[in-house]
ZAFIDREN-240600 format. One line per 2 residues: number of its first residue (from 1); for each residue y, z, x of N, C-alpha, C. Coordinates in steps of 0.1 Angstrom, whole numbers. Last residue first. Layout:
! residues N
NUM) Y Z X Y Z X Y Z X  ...
//
This chain:
! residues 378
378) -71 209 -461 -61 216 -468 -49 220 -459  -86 182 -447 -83 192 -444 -76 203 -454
376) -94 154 -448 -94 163 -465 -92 176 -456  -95 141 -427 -85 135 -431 -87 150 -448
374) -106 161 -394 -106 159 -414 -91 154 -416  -97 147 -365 -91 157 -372 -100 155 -391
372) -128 133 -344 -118 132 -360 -113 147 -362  -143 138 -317 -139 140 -332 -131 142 -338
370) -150 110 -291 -139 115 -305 -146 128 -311  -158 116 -259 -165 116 -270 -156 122 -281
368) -151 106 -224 -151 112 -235 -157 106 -251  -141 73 -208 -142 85 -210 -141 98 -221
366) -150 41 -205 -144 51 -213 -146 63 -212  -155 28 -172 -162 31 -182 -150 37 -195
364) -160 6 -142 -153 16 -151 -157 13 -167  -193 7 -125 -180 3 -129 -174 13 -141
362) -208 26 -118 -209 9 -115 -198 2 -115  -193 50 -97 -201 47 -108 -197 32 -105
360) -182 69 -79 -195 58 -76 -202 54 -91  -162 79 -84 -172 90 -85 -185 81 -82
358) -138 63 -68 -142 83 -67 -159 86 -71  -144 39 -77 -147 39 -62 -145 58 -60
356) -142 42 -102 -156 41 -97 -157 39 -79  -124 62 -119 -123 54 -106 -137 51 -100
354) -124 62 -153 -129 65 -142 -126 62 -131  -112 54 -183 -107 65 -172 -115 70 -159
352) -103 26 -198 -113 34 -191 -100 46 -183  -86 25 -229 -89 22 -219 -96 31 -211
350) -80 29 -260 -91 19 -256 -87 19 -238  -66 47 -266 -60 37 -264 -63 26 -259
348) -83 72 -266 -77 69 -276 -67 54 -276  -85 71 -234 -98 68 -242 -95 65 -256
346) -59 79 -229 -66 69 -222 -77 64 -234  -53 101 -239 -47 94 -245 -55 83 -243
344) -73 122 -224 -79 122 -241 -69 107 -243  -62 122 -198 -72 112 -202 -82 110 -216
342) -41 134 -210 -33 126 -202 -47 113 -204  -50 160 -211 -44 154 -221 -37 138 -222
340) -63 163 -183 -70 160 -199 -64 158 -211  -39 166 -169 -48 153 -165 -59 151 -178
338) -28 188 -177 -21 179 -186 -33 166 -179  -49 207 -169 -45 204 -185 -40 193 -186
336) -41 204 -141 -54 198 -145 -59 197 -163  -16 209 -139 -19 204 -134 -31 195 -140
334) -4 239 -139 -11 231 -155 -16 215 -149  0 251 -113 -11 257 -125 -17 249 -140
332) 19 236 -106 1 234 -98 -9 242 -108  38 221 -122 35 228 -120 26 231 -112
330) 55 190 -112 49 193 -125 41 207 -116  73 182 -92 81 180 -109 70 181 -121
328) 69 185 -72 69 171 -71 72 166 -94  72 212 -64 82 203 -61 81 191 -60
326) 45 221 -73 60 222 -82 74 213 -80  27 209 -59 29 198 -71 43 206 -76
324) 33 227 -25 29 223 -42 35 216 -48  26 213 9 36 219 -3 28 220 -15
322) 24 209 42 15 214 29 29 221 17  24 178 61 31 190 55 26 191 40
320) 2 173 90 7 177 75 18 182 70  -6 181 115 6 168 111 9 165 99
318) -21 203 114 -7 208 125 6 186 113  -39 218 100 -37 201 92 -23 200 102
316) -46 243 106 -57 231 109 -51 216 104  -21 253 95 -25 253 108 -37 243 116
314) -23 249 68 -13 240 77 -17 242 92  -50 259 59 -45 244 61 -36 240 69
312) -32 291 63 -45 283 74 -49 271 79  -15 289 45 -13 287 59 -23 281 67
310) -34 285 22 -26 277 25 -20 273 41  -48 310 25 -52 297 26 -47 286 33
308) -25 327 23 -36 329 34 -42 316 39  -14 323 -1 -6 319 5 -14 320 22
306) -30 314 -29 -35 321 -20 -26 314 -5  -15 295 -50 -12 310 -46 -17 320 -36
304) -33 278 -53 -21 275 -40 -13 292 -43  -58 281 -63 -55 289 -47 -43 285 -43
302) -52 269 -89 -48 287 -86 -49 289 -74  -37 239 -83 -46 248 -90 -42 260 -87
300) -23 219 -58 -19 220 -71 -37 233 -74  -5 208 -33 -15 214 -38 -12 223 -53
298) -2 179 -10 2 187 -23 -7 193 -29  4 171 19 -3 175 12 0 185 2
296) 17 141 34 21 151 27 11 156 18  7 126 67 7 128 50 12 139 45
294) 3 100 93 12 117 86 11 113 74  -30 79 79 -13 82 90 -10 99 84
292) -60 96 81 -49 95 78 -34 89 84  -91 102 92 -78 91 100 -67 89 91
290) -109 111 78 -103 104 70 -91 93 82  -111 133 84 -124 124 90 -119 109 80
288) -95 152 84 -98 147 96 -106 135 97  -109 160 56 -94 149 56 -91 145 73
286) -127 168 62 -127 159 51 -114 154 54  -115 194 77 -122 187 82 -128 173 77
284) -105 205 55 -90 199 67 -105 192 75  -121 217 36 -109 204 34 -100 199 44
282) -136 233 55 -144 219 46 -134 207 42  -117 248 62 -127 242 72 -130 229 67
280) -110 266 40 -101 258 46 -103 250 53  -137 278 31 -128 268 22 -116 257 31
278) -138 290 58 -150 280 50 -141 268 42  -123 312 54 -123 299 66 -131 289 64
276) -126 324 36 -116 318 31 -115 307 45  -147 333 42 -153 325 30 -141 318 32
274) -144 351 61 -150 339 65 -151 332 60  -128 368 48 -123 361 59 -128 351 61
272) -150 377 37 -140 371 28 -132 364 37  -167 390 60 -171 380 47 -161 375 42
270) -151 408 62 -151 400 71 -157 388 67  -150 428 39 -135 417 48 -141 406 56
268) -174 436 40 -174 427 29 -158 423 34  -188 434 77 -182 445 65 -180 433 56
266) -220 417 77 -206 422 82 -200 429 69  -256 438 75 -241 426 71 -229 428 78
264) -282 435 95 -267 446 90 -260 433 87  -305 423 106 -304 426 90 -292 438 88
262) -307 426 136 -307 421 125 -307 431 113  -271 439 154 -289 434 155 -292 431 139
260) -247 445 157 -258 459 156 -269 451 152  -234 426 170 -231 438 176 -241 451 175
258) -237 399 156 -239 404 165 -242 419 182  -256 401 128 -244 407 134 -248 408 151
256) -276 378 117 -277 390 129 -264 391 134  -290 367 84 -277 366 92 -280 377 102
254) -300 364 60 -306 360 75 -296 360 86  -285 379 45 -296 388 49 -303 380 64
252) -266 356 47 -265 369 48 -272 380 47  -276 335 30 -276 336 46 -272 348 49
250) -283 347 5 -299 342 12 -292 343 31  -255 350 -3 -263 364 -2 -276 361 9
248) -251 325 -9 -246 331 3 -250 344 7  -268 320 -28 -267 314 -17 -261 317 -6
246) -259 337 -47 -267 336 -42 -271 327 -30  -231 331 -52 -232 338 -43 -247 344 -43
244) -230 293 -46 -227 301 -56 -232 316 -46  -230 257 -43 -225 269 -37 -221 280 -48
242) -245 241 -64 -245 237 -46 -241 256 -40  -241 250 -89 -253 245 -84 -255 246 -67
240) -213 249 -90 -220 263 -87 -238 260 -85  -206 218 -70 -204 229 -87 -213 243 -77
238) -196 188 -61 -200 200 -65 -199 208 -71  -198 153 -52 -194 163 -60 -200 175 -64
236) -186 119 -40 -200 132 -41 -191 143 -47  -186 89 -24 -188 96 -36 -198 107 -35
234) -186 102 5 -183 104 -6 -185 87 -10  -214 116 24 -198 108 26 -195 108 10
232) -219 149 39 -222 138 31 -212 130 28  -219 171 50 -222 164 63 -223 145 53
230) -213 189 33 -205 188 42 -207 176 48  -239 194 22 -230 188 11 -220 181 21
228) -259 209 36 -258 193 41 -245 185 32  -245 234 55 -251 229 38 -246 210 41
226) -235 247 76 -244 235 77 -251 232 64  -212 262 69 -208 248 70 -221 243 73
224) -228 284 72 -222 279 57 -219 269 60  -233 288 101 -245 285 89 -239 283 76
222) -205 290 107 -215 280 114 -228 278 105  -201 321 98 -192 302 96 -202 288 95
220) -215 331 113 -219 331 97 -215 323 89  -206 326 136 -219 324 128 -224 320 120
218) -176 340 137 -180 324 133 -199 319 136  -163 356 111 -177 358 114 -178 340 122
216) -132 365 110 -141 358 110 -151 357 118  -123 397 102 -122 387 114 -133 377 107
214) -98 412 74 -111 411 79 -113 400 93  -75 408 62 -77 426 68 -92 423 74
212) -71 385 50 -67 387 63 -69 399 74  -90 391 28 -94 383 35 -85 381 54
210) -65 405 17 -78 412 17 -85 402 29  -51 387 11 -43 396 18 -60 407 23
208) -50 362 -5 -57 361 5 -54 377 17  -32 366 -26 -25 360 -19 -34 362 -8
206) -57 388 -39 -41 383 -40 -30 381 -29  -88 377 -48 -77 383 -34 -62 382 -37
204) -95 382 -83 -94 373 -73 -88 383 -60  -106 396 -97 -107 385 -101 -104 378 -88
202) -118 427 -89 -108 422 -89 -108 408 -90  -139 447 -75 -136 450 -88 -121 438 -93
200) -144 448 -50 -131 447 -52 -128 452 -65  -166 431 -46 -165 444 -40 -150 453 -37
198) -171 410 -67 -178 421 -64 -178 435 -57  -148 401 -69 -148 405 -78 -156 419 -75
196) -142 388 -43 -133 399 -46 -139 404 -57  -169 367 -45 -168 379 -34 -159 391 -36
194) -157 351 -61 -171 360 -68 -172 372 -57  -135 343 -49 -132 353 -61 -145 363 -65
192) -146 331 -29 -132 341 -25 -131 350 -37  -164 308 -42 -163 322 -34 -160 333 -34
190) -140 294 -56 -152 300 -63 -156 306 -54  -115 283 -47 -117 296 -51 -130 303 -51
188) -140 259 -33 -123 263 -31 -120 275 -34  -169 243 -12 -158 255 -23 -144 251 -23
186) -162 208 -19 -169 219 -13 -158 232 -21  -148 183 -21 -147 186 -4 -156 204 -1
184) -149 157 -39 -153 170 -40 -154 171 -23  -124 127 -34 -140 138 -37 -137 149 -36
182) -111 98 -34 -111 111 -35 -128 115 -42  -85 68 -36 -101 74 -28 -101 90 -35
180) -70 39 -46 -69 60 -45 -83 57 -45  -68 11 -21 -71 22 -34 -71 34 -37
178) -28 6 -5 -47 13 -8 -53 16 -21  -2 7 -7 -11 -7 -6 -28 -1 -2
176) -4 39 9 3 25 0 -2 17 4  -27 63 -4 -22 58 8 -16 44 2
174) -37 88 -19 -32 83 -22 -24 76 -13  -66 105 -24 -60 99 -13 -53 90 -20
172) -75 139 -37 -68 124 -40 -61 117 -27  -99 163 -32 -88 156 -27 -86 139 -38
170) -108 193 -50 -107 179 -42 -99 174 -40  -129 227 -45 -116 222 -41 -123 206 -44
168) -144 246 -70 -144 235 -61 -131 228 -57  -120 265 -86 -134 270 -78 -137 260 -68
166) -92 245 -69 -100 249 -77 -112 260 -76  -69 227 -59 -79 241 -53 -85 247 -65
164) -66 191 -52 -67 203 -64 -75 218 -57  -45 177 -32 -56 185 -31 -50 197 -43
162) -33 145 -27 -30 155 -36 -46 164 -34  -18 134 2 -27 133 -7 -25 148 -17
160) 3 104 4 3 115 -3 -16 121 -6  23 84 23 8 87 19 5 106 11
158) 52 66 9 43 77 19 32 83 13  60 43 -5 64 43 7 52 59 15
156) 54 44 -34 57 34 -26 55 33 -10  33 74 -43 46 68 -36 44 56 -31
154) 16 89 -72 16 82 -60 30 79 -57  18 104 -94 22 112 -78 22 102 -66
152) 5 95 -112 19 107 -115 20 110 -104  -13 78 -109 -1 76 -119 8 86 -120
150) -32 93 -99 -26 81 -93 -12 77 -99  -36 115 -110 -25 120 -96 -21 105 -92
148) -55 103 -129 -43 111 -132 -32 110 -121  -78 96 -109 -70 85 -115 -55 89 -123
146) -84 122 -98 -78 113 -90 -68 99 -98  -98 135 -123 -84 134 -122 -75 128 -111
144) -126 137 -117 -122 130 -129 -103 129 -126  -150 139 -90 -143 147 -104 -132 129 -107
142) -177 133 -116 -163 143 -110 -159 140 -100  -198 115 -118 -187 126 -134 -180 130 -130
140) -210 101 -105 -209 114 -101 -201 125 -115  -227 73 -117 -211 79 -113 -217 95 -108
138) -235 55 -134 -241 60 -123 -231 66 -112  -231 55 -162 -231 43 -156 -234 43 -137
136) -237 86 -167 -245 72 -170 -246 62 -168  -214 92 -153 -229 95 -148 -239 88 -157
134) -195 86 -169 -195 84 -159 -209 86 -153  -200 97 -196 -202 87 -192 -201 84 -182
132) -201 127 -191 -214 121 -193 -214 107 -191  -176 141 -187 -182 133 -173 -194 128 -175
130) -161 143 -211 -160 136 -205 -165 126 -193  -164 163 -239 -176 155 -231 -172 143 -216
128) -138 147 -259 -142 161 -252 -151 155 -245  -109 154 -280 -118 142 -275 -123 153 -264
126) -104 160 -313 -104 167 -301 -113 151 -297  -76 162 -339 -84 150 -329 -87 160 -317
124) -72 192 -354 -66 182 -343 -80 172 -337  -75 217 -362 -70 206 -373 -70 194 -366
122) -87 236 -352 -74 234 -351 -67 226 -358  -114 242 -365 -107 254 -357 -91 248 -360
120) -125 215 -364 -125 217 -377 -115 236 -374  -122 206 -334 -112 198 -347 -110 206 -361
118) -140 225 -326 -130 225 -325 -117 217 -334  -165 219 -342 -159 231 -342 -146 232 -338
116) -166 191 -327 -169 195 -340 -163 206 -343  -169 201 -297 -159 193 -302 -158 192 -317
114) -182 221 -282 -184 221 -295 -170 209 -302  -194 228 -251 -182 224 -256 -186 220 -269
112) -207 228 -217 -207 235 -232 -193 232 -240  -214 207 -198 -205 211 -198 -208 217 -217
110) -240 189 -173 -241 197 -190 -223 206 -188  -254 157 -167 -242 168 -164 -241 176 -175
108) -273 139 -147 -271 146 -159 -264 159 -157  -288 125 -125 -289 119 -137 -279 126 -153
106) -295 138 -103 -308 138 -115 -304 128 -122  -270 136 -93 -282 133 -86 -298 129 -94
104) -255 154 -109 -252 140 -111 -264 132 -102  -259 180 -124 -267 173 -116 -265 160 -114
102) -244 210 -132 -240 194 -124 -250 190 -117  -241 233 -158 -249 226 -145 -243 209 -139
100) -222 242 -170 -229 252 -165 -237 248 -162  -182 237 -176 -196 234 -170 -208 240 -164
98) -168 239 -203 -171 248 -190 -184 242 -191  -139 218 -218 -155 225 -219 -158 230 -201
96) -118 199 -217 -133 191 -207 -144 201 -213  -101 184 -242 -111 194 -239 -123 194 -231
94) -76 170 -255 -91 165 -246 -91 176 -243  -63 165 -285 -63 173 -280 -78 176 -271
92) -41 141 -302 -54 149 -297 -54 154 -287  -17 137 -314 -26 127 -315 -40 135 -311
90) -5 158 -338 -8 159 -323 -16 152 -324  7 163 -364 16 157 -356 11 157 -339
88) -13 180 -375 -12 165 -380 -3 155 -370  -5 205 -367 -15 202 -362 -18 188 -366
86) 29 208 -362 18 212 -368 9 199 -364  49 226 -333 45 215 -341 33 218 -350
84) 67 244 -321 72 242 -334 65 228 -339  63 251 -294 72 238 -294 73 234 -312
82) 48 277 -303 57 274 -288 70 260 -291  30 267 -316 40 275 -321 51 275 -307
80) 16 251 -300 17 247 -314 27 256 -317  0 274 -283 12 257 -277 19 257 -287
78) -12 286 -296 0 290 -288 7 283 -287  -38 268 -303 -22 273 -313 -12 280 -307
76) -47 264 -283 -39 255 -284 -30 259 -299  -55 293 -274 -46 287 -266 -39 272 -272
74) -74 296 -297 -61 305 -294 -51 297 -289  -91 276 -288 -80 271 -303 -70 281 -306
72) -101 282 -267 -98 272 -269 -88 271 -282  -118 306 -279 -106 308 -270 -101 296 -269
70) -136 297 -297 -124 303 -302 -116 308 -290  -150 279 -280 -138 271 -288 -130 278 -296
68) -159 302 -264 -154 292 -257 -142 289 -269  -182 305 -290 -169 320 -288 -158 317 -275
66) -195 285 -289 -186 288 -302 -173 297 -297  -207 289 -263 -198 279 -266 -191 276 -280
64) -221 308 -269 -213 313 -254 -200 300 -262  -243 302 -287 -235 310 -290 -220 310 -283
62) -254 278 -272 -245 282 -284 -239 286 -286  -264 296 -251 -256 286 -244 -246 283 -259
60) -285 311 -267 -272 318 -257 -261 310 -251  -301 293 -268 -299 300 -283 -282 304 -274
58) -310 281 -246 -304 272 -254 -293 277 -266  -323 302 -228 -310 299 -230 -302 290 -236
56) -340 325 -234 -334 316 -247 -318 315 -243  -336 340 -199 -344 339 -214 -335 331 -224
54) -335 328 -171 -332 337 -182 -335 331 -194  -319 307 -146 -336 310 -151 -325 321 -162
52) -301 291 -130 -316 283 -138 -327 294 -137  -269 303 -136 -284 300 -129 -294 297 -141
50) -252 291 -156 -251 289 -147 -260 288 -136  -248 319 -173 -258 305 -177 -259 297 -164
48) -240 334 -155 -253 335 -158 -260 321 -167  -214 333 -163 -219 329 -153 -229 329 -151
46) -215 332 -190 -208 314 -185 -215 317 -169  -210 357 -192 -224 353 -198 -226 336 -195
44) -188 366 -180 -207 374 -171 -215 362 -181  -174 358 -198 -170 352 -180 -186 353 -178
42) -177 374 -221 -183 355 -223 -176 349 -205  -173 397 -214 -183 393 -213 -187 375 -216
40) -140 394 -209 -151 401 -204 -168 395 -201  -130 365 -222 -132 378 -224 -144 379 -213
38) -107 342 -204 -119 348 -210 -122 362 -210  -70 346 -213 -78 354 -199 -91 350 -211
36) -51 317 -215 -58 328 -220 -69 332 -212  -15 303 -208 -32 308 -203 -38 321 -211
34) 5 279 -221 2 290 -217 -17 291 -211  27 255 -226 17 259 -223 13 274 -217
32) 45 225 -234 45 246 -238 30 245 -227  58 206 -219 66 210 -230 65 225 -233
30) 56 177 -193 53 193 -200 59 201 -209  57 142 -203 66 153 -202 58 166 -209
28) 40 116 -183 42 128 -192 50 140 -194  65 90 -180 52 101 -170 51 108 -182
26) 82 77 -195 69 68 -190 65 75 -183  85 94 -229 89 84 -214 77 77 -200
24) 69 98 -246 79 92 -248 87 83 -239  42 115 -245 46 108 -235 55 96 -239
22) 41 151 -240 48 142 -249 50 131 -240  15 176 -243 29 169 -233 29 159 -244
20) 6 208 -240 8 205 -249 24 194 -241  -19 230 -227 -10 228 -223 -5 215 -234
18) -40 256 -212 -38 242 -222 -25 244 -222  -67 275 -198 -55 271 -195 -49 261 -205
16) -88 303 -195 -87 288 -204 -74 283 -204  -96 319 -167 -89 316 -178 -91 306 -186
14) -115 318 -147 -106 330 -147 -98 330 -158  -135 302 -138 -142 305 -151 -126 321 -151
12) -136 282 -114 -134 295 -112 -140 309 -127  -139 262 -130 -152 263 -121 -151 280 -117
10) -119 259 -158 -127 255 -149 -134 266 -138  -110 246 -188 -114 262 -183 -123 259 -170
8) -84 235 -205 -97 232 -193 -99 247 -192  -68 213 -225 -74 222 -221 -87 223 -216
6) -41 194 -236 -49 196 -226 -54 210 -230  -28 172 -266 -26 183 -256 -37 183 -246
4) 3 151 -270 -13 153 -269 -13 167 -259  22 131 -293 18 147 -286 4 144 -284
2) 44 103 -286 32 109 -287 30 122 -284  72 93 -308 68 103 -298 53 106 -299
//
């Protein structure tokens, strides 16, 4: 029996998620997993690395990323005790790390992550760094888990696409007798949340219920959908580089309500209404432009809990039907752990993990960077 685990802390930056599968049988079987909330300040100090300016940020990106792999090795000793294994008996343990710039355009992807620290923390093979090779052989580095959803969700017979909601939402096209296709389609949580936080005091909208107490601005629509990200074909991929809430602050001072003239914002509902029409806009309008036959859309990450969203997709997607990965026999919340435990095995078994027709790289590559559990551990 092989064990391998997963852990990701993604775009949204709301938890460190891992998760611990066994692949005895021929899909992965989920076994433990839990979530750890980032502390307080290592969320404010992940998000601030994040913009390109402030003081010694090499010394502070260190730091941020030691006190990362001590949440990292909370969550995978949870597992560990959960299912009663010791740390010799887990082939390894892929760690994508928090990303706090995406330039695949430049050339270069930075994700903070101490794979060193972590082997010598848990005792365990970590495999980690995963989207540098892909962007070296001229890829986008992301996203990375379409080739996961290929092997655990495609169908013989019906078109499936799989949509991760993430801070950044993407899509997996999975159409029969096709190649799997997929991209970054633009926000997903990351908005809705940096907006609930700020005027909310609250990580996220729950269940979109705040965002429905507001109207949509469609102006203020109309100027967020014109970021050229939208208007771009894929291979392509975002981060907080592209959309973050400076950016949305710059159109919202240029923004003229219509009712009281320039420079009044709309109330902060009607903003969130907007953001959540944005999110829903960018993915049903990417997948419009797709000509799909009828498809079943599975949604897997933390906005499938925003039940606001969701509806909204179905409404814009009328020949869809929108469900979650729960009813396809694996969670929507661990989803994106077990795709990193799934592509730590890949790279430990000598094979590639990219789809170069997802992220445009030249070709397929290995994904990730070993380190060694200590064979002299005590």
């Amino acid at each position: 029996m092989e064990w391998y685990g997963g852990i990701m802390s993604g775009t949204s930056l709301d938890a460190v998620d891992a998760c611990l599968v066994h692949f005895s049988a021929a899909r992965p079987q989920l076994r433990a997993y839990c979530s750890i909330a980032l502390p307080p300040g290592l969320r404010q100090e992940l998000l601030a690395l994040n913009q390109p300016q402030g003081k010694d940020e090499l010394h502070r990106a260190a730091l941020a990323a030691q006190q990362l792999m001590q949440c990292y090795h909370q969550a995978a000793q949870e597992c560990l005790q959960q299912v009663g294994l010791l740390p010799h008996q887990v082939q390894a343990l892929g760690a994508h790390g928090q990303t706090v710039r995406h330039r695949p355009d430049l050339g270069y992807t930075v994700q903070l992550h101490q794979g060193a620290l972590l082997a010598e923390l848990t005792g365990v093979t970590v495999v980690t760094d995963f989207r540098s090779r892909d962007v070296a052989a001229g890829g986008q580095g992301a996203p990375l888990v379409p080739a996961f959803h290929d092997t655990l969700f495609r169908s013989a017979t019906e078109t499936r696409v799989i949509l991760n909601l993430g801070g950044i939402a993407n899509v997996t096209l999975l159409v029969p007798g096709q190649p799997t296709w997929g991209y970054d389609t633009g926000p997903g949580n990351l908005l809705l949340d940096a907006w609930a936080q700020q005027h909310l005091g609250q990580p996220y909208d729950d269940q979109g219920a705040w965002a429905q107490s507001g109207q949509v601005q469609q102006e203020l629509l109309k100027r967020l959908l014109d970021h050229p990200f939208f208007a771009q074909s894929g291979p392509k991929s975002a981060g907080r580089d592209s959309f973050n809430v400076s950016w949305l602050q710059a159109h919202l001072s240029a923004w003229e309500h219509p009712s009281a003239g320039p420079g009044s914002y709309p109330s902060p509902q009607d903003v969130q209404a907007t953001l959540l029409e944005l999110s829903a806009q960018s993915i049903a309008q990417a997948l419009l432009q797709e000509a799909l036959p009828p498809f079943q859309l599975w949604v897997c990450g933390g906005g499938v809990y925003n039940t606001a969203l969701l509806a909204r997709l179905q409404a814009l997607l009328p020949r869809a039907q929108v469900r979650s990965t729960e009813d396809l026999g694996l969670s929507p919340r661990w989803v994106e752990a077990v795709a990193f435990a799934w592509l730590a095995r890949e790279l430990l078994q000598g094979r590639a993990g990219n789809l170069p027709a997802v992220t445009g790289a030249r070709h397929r590559v290995p994904l990730g960077a070993i380190y060694p559990a200590s064979a002299h551990r005590d």
